[in-house]
C-alpha positions as CSV (number, residue, x, y, z in Angstrom):
1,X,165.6,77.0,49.5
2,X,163.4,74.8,51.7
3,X,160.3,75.2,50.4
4,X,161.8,74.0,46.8
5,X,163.2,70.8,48.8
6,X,159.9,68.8,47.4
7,X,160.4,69.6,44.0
8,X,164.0,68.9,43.5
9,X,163.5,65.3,45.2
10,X,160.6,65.2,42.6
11,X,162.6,65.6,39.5
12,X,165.1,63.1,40.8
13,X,162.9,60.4,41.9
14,X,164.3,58.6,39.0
15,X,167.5,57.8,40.7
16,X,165.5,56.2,44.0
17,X,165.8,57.4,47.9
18,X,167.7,61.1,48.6
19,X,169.5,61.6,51.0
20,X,169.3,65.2,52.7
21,X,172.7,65.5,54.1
22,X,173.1,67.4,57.3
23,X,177.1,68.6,57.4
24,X,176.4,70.8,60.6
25,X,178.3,69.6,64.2
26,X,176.7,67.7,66.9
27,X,176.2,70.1,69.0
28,X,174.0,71.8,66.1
29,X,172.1,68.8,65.4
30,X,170.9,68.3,69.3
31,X,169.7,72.2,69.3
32,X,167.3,71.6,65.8
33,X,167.2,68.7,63.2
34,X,164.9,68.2,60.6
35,X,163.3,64.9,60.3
36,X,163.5,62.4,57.9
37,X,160.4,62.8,55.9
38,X,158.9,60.6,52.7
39,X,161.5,60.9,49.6
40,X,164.4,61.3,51.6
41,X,166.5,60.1,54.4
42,X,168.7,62.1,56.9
43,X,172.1,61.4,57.1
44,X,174.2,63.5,59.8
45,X,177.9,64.0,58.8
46,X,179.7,67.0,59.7
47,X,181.7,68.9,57.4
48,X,185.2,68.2,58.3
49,X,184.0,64.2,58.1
50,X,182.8,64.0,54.8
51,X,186.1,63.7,52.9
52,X,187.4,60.9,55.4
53,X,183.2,59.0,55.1
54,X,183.3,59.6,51.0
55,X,183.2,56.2,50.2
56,X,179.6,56.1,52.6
57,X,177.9,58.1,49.4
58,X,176.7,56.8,47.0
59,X,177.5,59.2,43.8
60,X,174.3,58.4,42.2
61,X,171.8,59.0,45.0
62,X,170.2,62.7,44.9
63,X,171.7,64.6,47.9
64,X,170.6,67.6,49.3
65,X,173.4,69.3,51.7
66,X,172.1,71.1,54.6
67,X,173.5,73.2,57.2
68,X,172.8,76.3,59.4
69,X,172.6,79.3,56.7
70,X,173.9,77.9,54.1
71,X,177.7,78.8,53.9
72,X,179.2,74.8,54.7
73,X,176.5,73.2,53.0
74,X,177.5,74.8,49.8
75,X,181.3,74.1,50.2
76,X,180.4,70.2,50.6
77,X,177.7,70.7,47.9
78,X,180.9,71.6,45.3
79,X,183.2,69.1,46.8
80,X,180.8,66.4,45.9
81,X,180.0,68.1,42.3
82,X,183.6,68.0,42.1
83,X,184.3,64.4,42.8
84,X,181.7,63.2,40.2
85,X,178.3,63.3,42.4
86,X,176.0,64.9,39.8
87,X,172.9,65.1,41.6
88,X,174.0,67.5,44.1
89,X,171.6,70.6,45.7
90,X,173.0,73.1,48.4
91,X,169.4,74.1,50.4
92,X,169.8,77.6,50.6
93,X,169.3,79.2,53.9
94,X,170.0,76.5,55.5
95,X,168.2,75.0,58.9
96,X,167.6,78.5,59.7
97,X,165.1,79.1,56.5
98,X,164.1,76.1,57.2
99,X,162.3,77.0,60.4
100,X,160.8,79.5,58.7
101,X,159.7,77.9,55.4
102,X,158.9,74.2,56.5
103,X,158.8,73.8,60.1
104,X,158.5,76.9,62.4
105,X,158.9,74.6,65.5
106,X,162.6,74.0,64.7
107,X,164.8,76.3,67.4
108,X,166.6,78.7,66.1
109,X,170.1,79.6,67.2
């Protein structure tokens, strides 16, 4: 979920910077983003670009996969898991729960 982003990042701070990974479409990303906040940067790929942009991640480097409920961010969550990234987190709820948890002036759509 959202609100557990903080201590996820905290138990792998060993590993340096995360990256919160948002796999939505551009479209998605001009109605509501998150912002980059301390312990993580945001990194805007949608979902259908990730396999071709694989070598841009770095399989060490925490990352958090975000999306609008949920659904995507999971499916790149495991494709990542399954290509060796171990430190892999799908935020539940996605950009939606995260308006509600974290930042209630995200739009919602």
């Amino acid at each position: 979920r959202p609100r557990e982003l903080t201590s996820w990042l905290a138990r792998h701070q060993d590993a340096g910077p995360a990256v919160v990974l948002d796999v939505r479409e551009p479209a998605e990303w001009r109605t509501a983003s998150i912002q980059p906040a301390d312990g993580y940067t945001l990194l805007n790929m949608s979902m259908a670009s990730v396999p071709p942009r694989l070598s841009e991640l770095d399989p060490d480097t925490p990352i958090a996969c975000l999306c609008h409920h949920g659904g995507r961010s999971m499916q790149v969550a495991q494709f990542l898991h399954n290509r060796g990234f171990s430190r892999v987190a799908n935020i539940a709820g996605g950009i939606h729960a995260w308006a509600d948890e974290v930042d209630t002036a995200i739009p919602r759509y």
